[in-house]
Phi, psi and omega in degrees: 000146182310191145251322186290315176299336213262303185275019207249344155270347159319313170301306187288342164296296161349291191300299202275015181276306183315296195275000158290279213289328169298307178317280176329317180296288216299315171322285179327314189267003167288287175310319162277357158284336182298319224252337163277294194283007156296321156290298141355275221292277195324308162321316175279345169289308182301308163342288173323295186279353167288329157327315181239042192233103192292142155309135176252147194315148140332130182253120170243171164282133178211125209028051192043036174229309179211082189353110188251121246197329170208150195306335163302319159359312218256145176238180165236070253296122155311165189276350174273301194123009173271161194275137151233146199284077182316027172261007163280006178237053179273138194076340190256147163307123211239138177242122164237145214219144210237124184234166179236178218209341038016357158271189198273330188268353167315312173288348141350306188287351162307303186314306240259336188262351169266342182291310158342294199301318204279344180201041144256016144297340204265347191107037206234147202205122173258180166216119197239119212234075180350108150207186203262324176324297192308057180076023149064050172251335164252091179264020173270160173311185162263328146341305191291320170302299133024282201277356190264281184307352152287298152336252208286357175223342182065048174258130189266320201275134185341115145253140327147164163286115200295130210222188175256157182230358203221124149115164191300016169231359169334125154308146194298336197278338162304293164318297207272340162330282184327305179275014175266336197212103215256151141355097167253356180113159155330120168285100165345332196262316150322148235265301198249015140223051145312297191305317168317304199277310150347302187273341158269341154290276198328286182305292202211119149333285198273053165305303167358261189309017199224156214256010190275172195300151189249305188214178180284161178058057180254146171265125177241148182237158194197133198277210187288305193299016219001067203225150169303163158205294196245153157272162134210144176257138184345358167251350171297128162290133216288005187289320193313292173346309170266303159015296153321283162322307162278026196251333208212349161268000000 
């Protein structure tokens, strides 16, 4: 047999095998180009809608019993020795705020009692929750605290049982505060606090990095929905504070 008769349909099958195998290839690689940009495409829609998908508050455990997801969750011991329920402020804007009686931020309670007046028709509601840790500065009962602050500032707005705000006796409501909204610093532009940040180095290095209450009067702000939205500490000036509030009423 000739060999040019011999190779020459081998070649041409060799070719339409070549070009089937090419096809497939071509094929193969259409489809994987489709399936990254579908992957692309997609990623980038989830991106997109996340933007506009509410968060839901962080959820803890509290003293291993029960999952607490918004501030209504939580009560408060009254000024009585009575329980109180937050879902009695379900829907209204809530400022809670851990105050003292004896600090440098005590006149706070001018501001915090003039905002009041101004916008609690509106749904605005503070709570206000004595406590002691901070350099001992509210050592009266709670009758006396009461009385101190009514006398001298004239607050109107729910005070509370003088309580902990830190520590293995932290109110439960505390516990979940922190963990929605952790410590960002100081406002820079106030007076006290070089001396603030000062008196927590010297105590703790890493004081920074840790979400517990720094001093009296650090402030949560809480929408309708009852969810955290701000933290501010006790050196934000309070224009800000309200700002923040009505923004939300």
């Amino acid at each position: 047999m000739n060999d040019a008769n011999y190779r020459e349909p081998h070649k041409e099958l060799f070719s339409k095998q070549m070009e089937r195998i090419n096809k497939k290839k071509s094929k193969s690689r259409r489809n994987l180009l489709g399936q990254i940009v579908l992957l692309v495409l997609l990623i980038a829609a989830m991106v997109y809608l996340s933007r506009y998908i509410p968060k839901e508050s962080k959820v803890i455990t509290v003293n291993n019993k029960t999952e607490m997801k918004t501030v209504t969750d939580f009560s408060l011991t009254g000024k009585n020795g009575m329980e109180v329920s937050l879902s009695e402020y379900k829907g209204k804007v809530l400022l809670i705020v851990n105050t003292a009686t004896g600090c440098g931020f005590t006149p706070q309670y001018d501001g915090l009692e003039d905002m009041y007046k101004r916008l609690k028709d509106k749904g605005f509601e503070i709570l206000d929750i004595p406590c002691n840790q901070f350099g001992n500065q509210t050592p009266g009962t709670d009758d006396e605290i009461t009385e101190f602050c009514q006398v001298k500032f004239g607050t109107d707005f729910p005070q509370f049982k003088k309580s902990d705000v830190n520590g293995p006796n932290e109110l439960p409501l505390y516990t979940w505060l922190k963990s929605q909204k952790g410590f960002v610093g100081f406002d820079k532009e106030n007076k006290l606090t070089p001396i603030l940040e000062d008196m927590f180095s010297k105590a703790d290095p890493d004081w920074r990095s840790k979400s517990d209450i720094k001093w009296n009067f650090t402030k949560f702000l809480i929408n309708r929905n009852g969810e955290v939205v701000e933290r501010f500490e006790p050196t934000c000036p309070l224009e800000k504070v309200e700002a923040a509030v009505t923004l939300l009423l």
